[in-house]
N, C-alpha and C positions, 0 to 999 in steps of 0.2 A: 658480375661479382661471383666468385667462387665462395661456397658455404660449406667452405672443408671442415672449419671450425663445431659447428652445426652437426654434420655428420659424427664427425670425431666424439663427440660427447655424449650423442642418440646410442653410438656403438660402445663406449666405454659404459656408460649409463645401462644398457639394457644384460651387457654382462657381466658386470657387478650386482644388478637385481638381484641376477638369477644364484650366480655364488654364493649371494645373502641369504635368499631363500633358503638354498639349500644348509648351508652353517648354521640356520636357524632351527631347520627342524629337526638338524643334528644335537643342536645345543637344548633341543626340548627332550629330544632319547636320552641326552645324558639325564636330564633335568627328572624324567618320568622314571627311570631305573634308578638314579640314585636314590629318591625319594622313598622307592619301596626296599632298596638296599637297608637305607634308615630304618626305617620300620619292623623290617626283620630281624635288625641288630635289636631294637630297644623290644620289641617282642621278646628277643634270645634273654636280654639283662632283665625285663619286669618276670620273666617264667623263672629264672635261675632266685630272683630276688624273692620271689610267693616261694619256692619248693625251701628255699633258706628259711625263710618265716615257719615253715611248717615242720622243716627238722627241729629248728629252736626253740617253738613250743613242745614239741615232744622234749626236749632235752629238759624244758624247764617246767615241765610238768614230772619226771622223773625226779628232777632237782629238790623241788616243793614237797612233794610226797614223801620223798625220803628224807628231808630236814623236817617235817612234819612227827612222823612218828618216831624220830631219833629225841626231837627236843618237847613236843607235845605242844610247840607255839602255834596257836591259832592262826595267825597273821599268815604263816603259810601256807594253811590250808586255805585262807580265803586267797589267797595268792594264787594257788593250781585251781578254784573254783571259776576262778577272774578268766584263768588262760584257760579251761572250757569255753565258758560263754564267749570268748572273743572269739575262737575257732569255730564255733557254730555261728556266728552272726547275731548273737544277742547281746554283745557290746558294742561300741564302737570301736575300730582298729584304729588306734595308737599309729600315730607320724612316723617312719624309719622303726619303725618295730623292729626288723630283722637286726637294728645296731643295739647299745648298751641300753637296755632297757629297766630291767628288774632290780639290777646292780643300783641302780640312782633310790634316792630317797623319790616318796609321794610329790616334795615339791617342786622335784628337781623333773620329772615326767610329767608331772602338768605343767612346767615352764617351757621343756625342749620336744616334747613328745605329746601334741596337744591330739584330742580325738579326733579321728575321722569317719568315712561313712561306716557303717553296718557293713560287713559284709563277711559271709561266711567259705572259710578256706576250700569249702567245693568247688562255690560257685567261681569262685578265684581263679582255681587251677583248671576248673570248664571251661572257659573265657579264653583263658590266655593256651593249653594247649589244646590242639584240634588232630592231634596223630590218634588213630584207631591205639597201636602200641602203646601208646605212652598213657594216654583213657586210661587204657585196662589196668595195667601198673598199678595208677594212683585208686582206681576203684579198689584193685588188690590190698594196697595196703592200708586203706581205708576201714574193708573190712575185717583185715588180721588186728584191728587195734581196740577192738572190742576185749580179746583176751586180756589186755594190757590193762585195760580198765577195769573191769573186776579182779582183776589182783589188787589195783588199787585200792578199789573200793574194801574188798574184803580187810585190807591193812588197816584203814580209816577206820572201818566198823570195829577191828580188836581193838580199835584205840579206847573204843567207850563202851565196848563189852556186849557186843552187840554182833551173832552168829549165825550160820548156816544153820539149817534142820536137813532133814534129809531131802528133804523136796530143794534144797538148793535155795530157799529164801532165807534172808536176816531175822529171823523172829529169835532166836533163842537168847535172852538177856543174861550177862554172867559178869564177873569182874574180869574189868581192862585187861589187855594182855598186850602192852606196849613191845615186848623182845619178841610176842608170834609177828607184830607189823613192820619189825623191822626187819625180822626173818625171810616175809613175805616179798616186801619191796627188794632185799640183795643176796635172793634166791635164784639158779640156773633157769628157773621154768620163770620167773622176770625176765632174766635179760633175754631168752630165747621169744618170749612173746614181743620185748621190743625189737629184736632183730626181723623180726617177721613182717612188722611195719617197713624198717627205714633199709631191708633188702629189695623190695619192689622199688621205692624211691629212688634207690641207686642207679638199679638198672634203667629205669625212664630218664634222670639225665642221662647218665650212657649215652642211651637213644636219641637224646634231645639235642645232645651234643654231636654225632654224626652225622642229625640229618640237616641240620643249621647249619653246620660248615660246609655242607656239600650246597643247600640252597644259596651261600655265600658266596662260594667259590663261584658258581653262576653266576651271577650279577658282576660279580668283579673283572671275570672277563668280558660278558658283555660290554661292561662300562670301558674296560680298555679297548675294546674295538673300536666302541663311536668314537674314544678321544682320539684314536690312532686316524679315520677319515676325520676329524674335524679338525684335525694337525696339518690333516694335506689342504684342506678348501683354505685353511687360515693363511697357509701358504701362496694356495693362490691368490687369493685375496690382497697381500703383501705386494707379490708380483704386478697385479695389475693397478696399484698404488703408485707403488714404483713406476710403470710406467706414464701411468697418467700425470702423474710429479714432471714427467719429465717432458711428455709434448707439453701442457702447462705452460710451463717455463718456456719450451722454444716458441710455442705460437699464440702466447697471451703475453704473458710475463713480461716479456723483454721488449717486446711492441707496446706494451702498456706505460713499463718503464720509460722508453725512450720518448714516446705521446708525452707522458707525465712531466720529465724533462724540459718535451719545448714548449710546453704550456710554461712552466717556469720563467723560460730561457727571454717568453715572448713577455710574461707579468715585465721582467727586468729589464724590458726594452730592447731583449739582444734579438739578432736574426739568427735562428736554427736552422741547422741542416734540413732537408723536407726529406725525409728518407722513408719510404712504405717497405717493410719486412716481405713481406706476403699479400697476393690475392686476394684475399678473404676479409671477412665483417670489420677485423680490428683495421684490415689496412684500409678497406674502403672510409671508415669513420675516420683514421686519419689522416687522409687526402681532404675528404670536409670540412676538417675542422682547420688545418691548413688554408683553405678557399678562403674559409668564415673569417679565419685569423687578416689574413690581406683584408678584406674589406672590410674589418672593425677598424685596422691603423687608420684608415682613410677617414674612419668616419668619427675618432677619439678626439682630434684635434678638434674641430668643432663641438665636439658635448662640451671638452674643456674647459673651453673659452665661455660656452653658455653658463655654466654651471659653476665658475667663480664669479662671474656678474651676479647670475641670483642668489650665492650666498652673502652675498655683501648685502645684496638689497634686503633680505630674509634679515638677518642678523641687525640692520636696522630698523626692521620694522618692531624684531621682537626683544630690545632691549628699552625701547624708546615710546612705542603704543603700547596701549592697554588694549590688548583682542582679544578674543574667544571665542571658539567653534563648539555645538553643542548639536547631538542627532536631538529627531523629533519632538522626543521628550522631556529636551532640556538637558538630558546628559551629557556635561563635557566631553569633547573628544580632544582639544588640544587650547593650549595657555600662552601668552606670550611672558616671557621671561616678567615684563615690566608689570604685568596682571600679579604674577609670583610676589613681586618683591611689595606693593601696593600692600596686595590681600596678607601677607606674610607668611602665606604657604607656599611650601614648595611644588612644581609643575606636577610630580609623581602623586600628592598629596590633594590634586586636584582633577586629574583626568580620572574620568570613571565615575566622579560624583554629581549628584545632582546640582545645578546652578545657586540652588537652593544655600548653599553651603557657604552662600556670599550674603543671604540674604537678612534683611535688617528688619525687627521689629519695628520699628520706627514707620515705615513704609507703607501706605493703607493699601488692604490685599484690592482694592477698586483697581489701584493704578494696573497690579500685576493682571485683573483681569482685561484689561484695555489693552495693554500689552500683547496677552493671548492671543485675542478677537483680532489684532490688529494684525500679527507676522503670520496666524493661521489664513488670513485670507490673502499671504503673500503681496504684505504690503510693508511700506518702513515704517519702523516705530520709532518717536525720539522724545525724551526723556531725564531729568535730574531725578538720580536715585540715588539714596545714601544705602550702604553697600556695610557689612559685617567683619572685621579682619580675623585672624586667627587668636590672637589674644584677648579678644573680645570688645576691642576699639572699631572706631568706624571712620569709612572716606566716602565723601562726594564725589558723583563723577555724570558729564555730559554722556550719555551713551545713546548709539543709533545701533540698531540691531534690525538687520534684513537676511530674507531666507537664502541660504544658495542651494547649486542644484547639479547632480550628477552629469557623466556625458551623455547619457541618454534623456536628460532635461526632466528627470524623477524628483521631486524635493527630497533632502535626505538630512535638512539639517538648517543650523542657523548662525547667523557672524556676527560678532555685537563687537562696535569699537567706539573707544570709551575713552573721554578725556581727564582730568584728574582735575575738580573744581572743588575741594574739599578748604581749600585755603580762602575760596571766596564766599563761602556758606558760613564759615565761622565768623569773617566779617559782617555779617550780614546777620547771624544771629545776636552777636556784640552790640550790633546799633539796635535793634528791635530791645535787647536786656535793656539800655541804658534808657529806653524812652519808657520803662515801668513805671507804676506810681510806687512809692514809700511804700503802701498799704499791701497794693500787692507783693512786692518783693517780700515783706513782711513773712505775707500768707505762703509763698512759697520756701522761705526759710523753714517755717513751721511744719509746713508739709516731709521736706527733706530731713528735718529732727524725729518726727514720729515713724519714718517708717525706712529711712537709710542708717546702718548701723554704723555709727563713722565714730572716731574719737582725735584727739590728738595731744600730742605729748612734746616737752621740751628734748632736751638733748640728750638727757641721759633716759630717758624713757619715763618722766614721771609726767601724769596724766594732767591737764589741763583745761579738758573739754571731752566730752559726749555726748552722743542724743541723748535723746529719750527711747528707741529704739533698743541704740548698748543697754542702756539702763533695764532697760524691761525683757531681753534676754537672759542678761546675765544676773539678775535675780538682785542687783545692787539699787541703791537710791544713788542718784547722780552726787549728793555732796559728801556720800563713802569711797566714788571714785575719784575725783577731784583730788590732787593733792597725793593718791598712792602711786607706783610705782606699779606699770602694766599686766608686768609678774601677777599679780593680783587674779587673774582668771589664768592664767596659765598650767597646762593639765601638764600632769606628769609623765601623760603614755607618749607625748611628743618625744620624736627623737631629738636629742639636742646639737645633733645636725642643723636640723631647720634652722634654730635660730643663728647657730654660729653664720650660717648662710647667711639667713635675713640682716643681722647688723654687719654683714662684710657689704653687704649688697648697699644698703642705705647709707651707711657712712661714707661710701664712695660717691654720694651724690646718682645713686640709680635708683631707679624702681623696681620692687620685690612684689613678684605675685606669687602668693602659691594656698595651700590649704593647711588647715590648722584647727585640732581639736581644742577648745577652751573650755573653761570648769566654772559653773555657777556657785554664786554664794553656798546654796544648800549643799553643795557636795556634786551636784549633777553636771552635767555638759552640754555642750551643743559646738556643732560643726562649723566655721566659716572658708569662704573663700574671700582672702583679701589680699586689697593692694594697697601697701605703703612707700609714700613717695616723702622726699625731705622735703620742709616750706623753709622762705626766705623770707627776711626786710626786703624792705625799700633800698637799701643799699646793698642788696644783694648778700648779706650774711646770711646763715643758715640759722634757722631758730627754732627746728623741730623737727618733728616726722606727724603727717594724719596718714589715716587708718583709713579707708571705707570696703564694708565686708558685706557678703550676703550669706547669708544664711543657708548651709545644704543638709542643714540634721535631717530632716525626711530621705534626703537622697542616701546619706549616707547608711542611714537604715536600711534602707534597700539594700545599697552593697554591700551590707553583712551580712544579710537574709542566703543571697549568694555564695559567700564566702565562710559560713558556719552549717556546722554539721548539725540536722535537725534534730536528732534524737540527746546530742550531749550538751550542743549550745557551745562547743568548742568549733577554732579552726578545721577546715575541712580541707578532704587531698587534693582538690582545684585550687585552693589559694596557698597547701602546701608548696604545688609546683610552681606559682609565681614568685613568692616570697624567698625561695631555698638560693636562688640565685644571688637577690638582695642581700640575703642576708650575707652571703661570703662576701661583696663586697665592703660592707658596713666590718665587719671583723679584721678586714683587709686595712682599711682607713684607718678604724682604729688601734691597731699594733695588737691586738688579743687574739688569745686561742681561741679556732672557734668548733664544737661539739654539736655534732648529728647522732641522738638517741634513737632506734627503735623499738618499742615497749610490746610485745606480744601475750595475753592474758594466759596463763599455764593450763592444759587442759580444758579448755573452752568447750567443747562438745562434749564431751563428759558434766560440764555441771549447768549447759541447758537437757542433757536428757533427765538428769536426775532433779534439777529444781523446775523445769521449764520453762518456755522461754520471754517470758514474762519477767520471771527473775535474770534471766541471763540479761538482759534489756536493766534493769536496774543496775547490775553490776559495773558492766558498759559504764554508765551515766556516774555510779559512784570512784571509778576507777580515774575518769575523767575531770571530776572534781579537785579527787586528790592530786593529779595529775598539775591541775592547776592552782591550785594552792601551795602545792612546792615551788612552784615557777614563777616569783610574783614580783623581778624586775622587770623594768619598762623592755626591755631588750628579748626577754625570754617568751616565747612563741611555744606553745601545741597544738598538735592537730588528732584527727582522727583518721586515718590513712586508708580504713577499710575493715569493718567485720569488725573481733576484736584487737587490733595493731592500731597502735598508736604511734605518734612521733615527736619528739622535741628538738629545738634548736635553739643554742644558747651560746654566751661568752663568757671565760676564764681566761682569768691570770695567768695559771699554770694546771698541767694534764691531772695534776690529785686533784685541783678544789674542783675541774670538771668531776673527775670519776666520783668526790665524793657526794657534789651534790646529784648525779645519775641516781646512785646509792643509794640515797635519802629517798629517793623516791619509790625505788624498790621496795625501804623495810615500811613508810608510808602506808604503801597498798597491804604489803600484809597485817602491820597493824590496823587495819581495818577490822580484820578478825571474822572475815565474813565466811562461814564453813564451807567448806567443799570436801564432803565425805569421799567424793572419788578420783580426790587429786594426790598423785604418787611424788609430790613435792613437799607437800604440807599438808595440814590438817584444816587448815585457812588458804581462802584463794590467793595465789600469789601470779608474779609477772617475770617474763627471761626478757633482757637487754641487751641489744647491742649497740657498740659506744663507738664512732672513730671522731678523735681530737686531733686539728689542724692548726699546725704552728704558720701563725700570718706572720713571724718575721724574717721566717725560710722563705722569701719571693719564688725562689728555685722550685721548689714543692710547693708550694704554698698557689702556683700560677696552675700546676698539673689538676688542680682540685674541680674536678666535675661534678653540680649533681648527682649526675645518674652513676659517678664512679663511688661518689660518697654516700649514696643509698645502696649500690649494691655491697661495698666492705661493710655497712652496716649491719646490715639482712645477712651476710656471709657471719657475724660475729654474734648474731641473732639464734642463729643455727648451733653455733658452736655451743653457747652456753645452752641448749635446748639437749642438747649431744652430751654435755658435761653434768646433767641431774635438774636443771630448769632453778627456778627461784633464786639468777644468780646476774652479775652482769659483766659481760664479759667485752672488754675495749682496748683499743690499740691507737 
C-alpha cells in the first residue's frame, strides 16, 4: 500500500506550521508597536489635556481677580482661592476640569464634575512630560508666575486697605482703594507678567508637538512594514489553502464520496461499481470494505431469518408473561410490556428502579428475607406475593425468580416470572369474610369508622354517612354532617377546576382520585388524598358517590416548608418556576388575561446602609405582607424571587383592571409610610413594576408565551420604569 496520502499531509502540515509561526510573530510586532503607538498618542492627548488645564486656570484666575476687585463679590475671590488650592494639590481635581467648569452653578459641578484625586499641576506635568526642553519651559513659567501673583495679591489687599511699607510687606492699614486694584489687575506690567508665564507654555508645546509627531511618524512606518510582510505570508498561507483544498478534493474527497455512495447503493440492496481511485489508505480501505461488503450479503440472509423468528417469540413473551430482569441489587434492568400494564407503569417508569417500587405493605419483610437467602445462594425461589400498582391498588401473582449469569458464568443479576393469580386471592379472601362471626365483623366495622376517613353522599352530593374519623378531622359532630350538602368543608383556595373534573369524572360512572384541601368547622383545614367511586342498588341503579380519604396535612406541611420563602412566609423562586407554567395554562382554559408582575423595592442599598440590615429584613417581610393582602383571590399567587424582587401572577378580564390592581399595589407599599431619608423617589419607601399582560383569547400569541420570554419582557419593563424616575409601574 502506497502512504502518499500520509506523506501529502506531514508536508502540507509541517509547512503551514512554519508560515503560522512566522504570521504569528508578525501579528505580535504589529501587536507590540501598536500598543506603544497607543500610548504615545494618549500620552500626546493627557499632556495637551494637563498644559489645557493649566492655561485655564491661569485664565480663570485672571478672570476672578479681576471680577473681584471690579464688583467687590466675595464668591469670587473664594473662587481664584479655590483654583489656587487645586493647582497646588490641596484640593481635589474636579472630573474634565479642562471643559465648562466655573460657568455652571455649585450644583451643576457637583453633579457633572465630581472630585478627584489630589494632585498638584507639577507633579502632573512631571509625570506626563519627560523632554529635558519641555521640563525647563514649564519650570520657566512656573517661576515667572510668582510676579503675577503679587500683583494680585497687592489688588486684593487695596481692596481692604491694606499696603506695602517700604520693606515691601502688607502692614500699612488705610482706606480701600478699589480703582488702585482695578488699575493694578488691567495695567501693562499685568498683562506682561502673564505673558511671561503662558510664553514658555507655548514654546513647550511647540516642542511637544514636534517631537511626538516625529516619534509617530516612526511607529507608523514601522507598523506598515510588518503589515506589508504579514500581507505576503497571509498570501501565502491562502496559496497553500488553495492548494491543499484542492488534492483534498482529488485524493480524499471524491474517493470518500464515491465509498460513501456504495455503502448507500449496498444499504439499498443495489451492486456498485467496485472502483479504487488510487493506491493509497482510502483505496486500500475500500477494497476492504468491498471484501467485507460480499461476505456480510452471504451472511444477511441467515441473521434475517434468525432474527424474525426471535422477535415473534420476544414479542410473545413480553406482551403475555409478566417478567423481569433486575442486577444484584434488585435494580431493574428490563420489564416485560405485560409487567407494564399489570403494575400500571410504564417500562421507562420502571427500568432504573428498585424492585422495591412494586413492593406491598401487606407483605411480611420475613418472606423478603427468605427470598434474599434463598437466590443469593443461587438457588430458585417461589412464592405468592401481593405486589403494589401505580395507583396505589394491588395484584397477586405466582412468581419464581432464579439468578442468571453472564458469558463468562459471573452472576450479574436475576429473572423473576410471574403469573397473575390476583383473581383467585380475592376469591379466597371472600370466602374467609363470609365465615366471620356477627361480632367480629361488627368489630371490624368499628375499626374502619374510627380511623378511615370515608363518607358518603346521594346523588346530588348531600351527605348521608361518615365515620367518626370524617367527624373528628373536620371538627363537625356526625348529626351536623348528615343531611348537609359536602360543600360544607369545602376550602376556597381549591381550584375549581378540580371539582368541575371530579363530577365530570363520577357522573360518568368513573373513579376520581386526586388531592384536595378541606376547611374545618373552626375556620381551619386539613389536606386529603381521596377516591370517590359511584355505589349502586341491587338492580344496578346508581345511588350515590362514597368518599375514602387519607389524610396528608403533615406531608403537605413539608411541601410548603420547601416551597415558601423563610424569611417572608410567601411563595419562593423554586415553586415560582414550577407554578408560572401552570398557571398560563389555567388562564389559557379559562379565556382570561393573564399578568406577570415584577416588584423591585426602590433603593434598597441605600436604606439597609442607613437603617441596617435588620430593618431592611423587616421591610422585606412588610413589603410582602402588603404584597399579599392586595392579592387575596384564590387564583392570585406571590413570590419572593430573590434579595428585594418580588413577583405576582394573576387573572383579568381586561389589561386596565390588571394595571390597576398592579397599581394598587404600588400606592399600598407606599402608604406604608415607612421613611427612607435616602430614597430619590420619595420621602417613604416605595417599589418600580413591571407588568406584561397576555390576551388568552389570541391562541396566535397567546401560544408564543414562554416563561422565560414573560420574565424577561418583564424585568426589561422593570428597568424601564427604574430609567423613568422609579415609584411607578410600567406594563405592556
Amino acid at each position: 500500500m502506497n502512504s502518499s496520502i500520509g506523506k501529502f499531509f506531514n508536508i502540507i502540515g509541517t509547512v503551514t506550521l512554519l508560515v503560522l509561526i512566522i504570521a504569528l510573530y508578525f501579528v505580535n510586532e504589529i501587536k507590540v508597536n501598536t500598543k506603544l503607538f497607543l500610548q504615545l498618542e494618549d500620552n500626546r492627548y493627557n499632556s495637551r489635556v494637563t498644559v489645557d488645564i493649566l492655561r485655564q486656570s491661569s485664565d480663570d484666575l485672571t478672570r476672578f481677580a479681576r471680577q473681584y476687585v471690579v464688583t467687590n463679590n466675595e464668591q469670587y475671590k473664594e473662587n481664584y482661592i479655590k483654583i489656587l488650592h487645586i493647582r497646588n494639590g490641596d484640593l481635589s481635581l474636579p472630573k474634565d476640569y479642562n471643559n465648562i467648569y466655573w460657568d455652571l452653578s455649585e450644583e451643576a459641578r457637583q453633579k457633572y464634575h465630581p472630585n478627584g484625586k489630589k494632585t498638584s499641576f507639577n507633579f502632573m506635568i512631571k509625570n506626563l512630560v519627560k523632554d529635558e526642553y519641555e521640563i525647563k519651559k514649564f519650570e520657566e513659567a512656573h517661576q515667572n508666575s510668582d510676579d503675577l501673583v503679587n500683583l494680585e495679591l497687592e489688588a486684593f489687599n487695596a481692596m481692604v486697605g491694606l499696603y506695602k511699607d517700604k520693606n515691601g510687606n502688607f502692614s500699612i492699614h488705610d482706606t480701600p482703594n478699589q480703582q488702585k486694584a482695578i488699575k493694578i489687575l488691567h495695567s501693562t506690567e499685568y498683562l506682561e507678567a502673564k505673558e511671561k508665564i503662558m510664553f514658555p507654555i507655548d514654546e513647550l508645546l511647540r516642542h511637544f508637538d514636534r517631537r511626538t509627531d516625529k516619534e509617530l511618524t516612526i511607529f507608523k512606518e514601522k507598523i506598515a512594514s510588518i503589515q506589508q510582510i504579514l500581507s505576503f505570508v497571509s498570501l501565502l498561507l491562502v496559496v497553500l489553502f488553495l492548494i491543499s483544498i484542492f488534492l483534498i478534493r482529488k485524493k480524499v474527497i471524491i474517493p470518500i464520496k464515491y465509498l460513501t455512495q456504495s455503502i448507500h447503493s449496498i444499504r439499498l440492496k443495489e451492486n456498485p461499481d467496485k472502483k479504487i481511485f488510487f493506491n493509497d489508505e482510502i483505496g486500500y480501505m475500500t477494497k476492504e470494505f468491498f471484501d467485507m461488503s460480499d461476505e456480510l450479503v452471504k451472511d444477511l440472509h441467515i441473521i434475517n431469518t434468525s432474527k424474525r423468528n426471535m422477535e415473534e417469540y420476544i414479542t410473545l413473551i413480553d406482551k403475555n408473561i409478566i417478567t423481569s430482569t433486575t442486577d444484584l441489587k434488585g435494580n431493574i434492568t428490563d420489564v416485560s410490556e405485560a409487567f407494564a400494564q399489570i403494575s400500571g407503569y410504564t417500562k421507562k417508569e420502571l427500568i432504573g428502579k428498585n424492585h422495591r417500587i412494586v413492593k406491598h405493605k401487606d407483605m411480611p419483610e420475613s418472606l423478603y428475607k427468605d427470598l434474599w437467602e434463598t437466590i443469593s445462594k443461587d438457588q430458585k425461589w417461589n412464592a405468592e406475593v401481593k405486589n403494589k400498582t401505580k395507583d396505589g391498588d394491588f395484584y397477586w401473582v405466582n412468581v419464581t425468580i432464579y439468578p442468571n449469569y453472564d458469558e463468562n458464568g459471573e452472576k450479574k443479576g436475576y429473572t423473576a416470572i410471574k403469573a397473575d393469580i390476583t383473581l383467585k386471592k380475592q376469591i379466597e379472601e371472600l370466602l374467609s369474610l363470609s365465615k366471620l362471626s356477627e361480632n367480629k365483623i361488627q368489630k371490624y366495622v368499628e375499626l374502619i369508622d374510627k380511623n378511615i376517613i370515608t363518607s358518603s353522599t346521594d346523588i346530588s352530593g348531600k351527605i348521608n354517612y361518615v365515620s367518626e374519623a370524617f367527624a373528628s378531622i373536620s371538627g363537625y359532630a356526625k348529626d351536623e354532617l348528615i343531611g348537609k350538602n359536602h360543600r360544607v368543608v369545602k376550602h376556597e383556595d381549591n381550584d375549581p377546576f378540580i371539582y368541575e373534573n371530579l363530577w365530570e369524572t363520577i357522573s360518568n360512572n368513573r373513579i376520581w382520585h386526586g388531592i384536595i384541601k378541606n376547611k374545618k368547622k373552626d375556620g381551619g383545614f386539613y389536606w386529603v388524598e381521596a377516591t370517590i367511586y359511584p355505589t349502586f342498588d341491587d338492580l344496578g341503579e346508581k345511588t350515590g358517590y362514597t368518599a375514602v380519604r387519607i389524610d396528608i396535612t403533615d406531608k403537605k406541611k413539608i411541601e410548603d416548608m420547601s416551597i415558601k420563602d423563610a424569611l417572608t412566609d410567601i411563595y419562593n423562586r423554586r415553586y415560582f418556576n414550577e407554578m408560572m407554567p401552570k398557571a398560563i395554562n389555567i388562564a389559557k382554559r379559562d379565556k382570561t388575561y393573564f399578568s406577570f408582575v415584577i416588584i423591585d423595592i426602590d433603593f434598597f442599598k441605600q436604606y439597609n446602609d442607613t437603617y441596617g440590615h435588620q430593618s431592611g429584613d423587616n421591610v422585606i417581610i412588610e413589603v410582602a405582607k402588603t404584597l399579599e393582602k392586595s392579592l387575596q383571590r384564590a387564583s392570585d399567587m406571590c413570590f419572593r424571587l430573590g434579595g428585594e424582587e418580588f413577583g405576582a401572577i394573576f387573572n383579568a378580564l381586561n389589561p386596565r383592571e390588571a394595571y390597576n390592581l398592579a397599581d394598587s399595589v404600588r400606592k399600598n407599599i407606599e402608604d406604608l409610610k415607612i421613611e427612607h431619608k435616602n430614597s430619590q423617589a420619595s420621602e417613604y419607601l416605595t417599589v418600580s413594576m413591571g407588568m406584561v399582560t397576555a390576551n388568552s383569547f389570541d391562541d396566535n400569541s397567546f401560544n408564543e408565551l414562554l416563561p422565560d420570554k414573560l420574565y424577561k419582557d418583564a424585568d426589561d419593563l422593570l428597568y424601564k420604569a427604574k430609567e423613568n424616575g422609579r415609584n411607578r409601574l410600567e406594563a405592556k
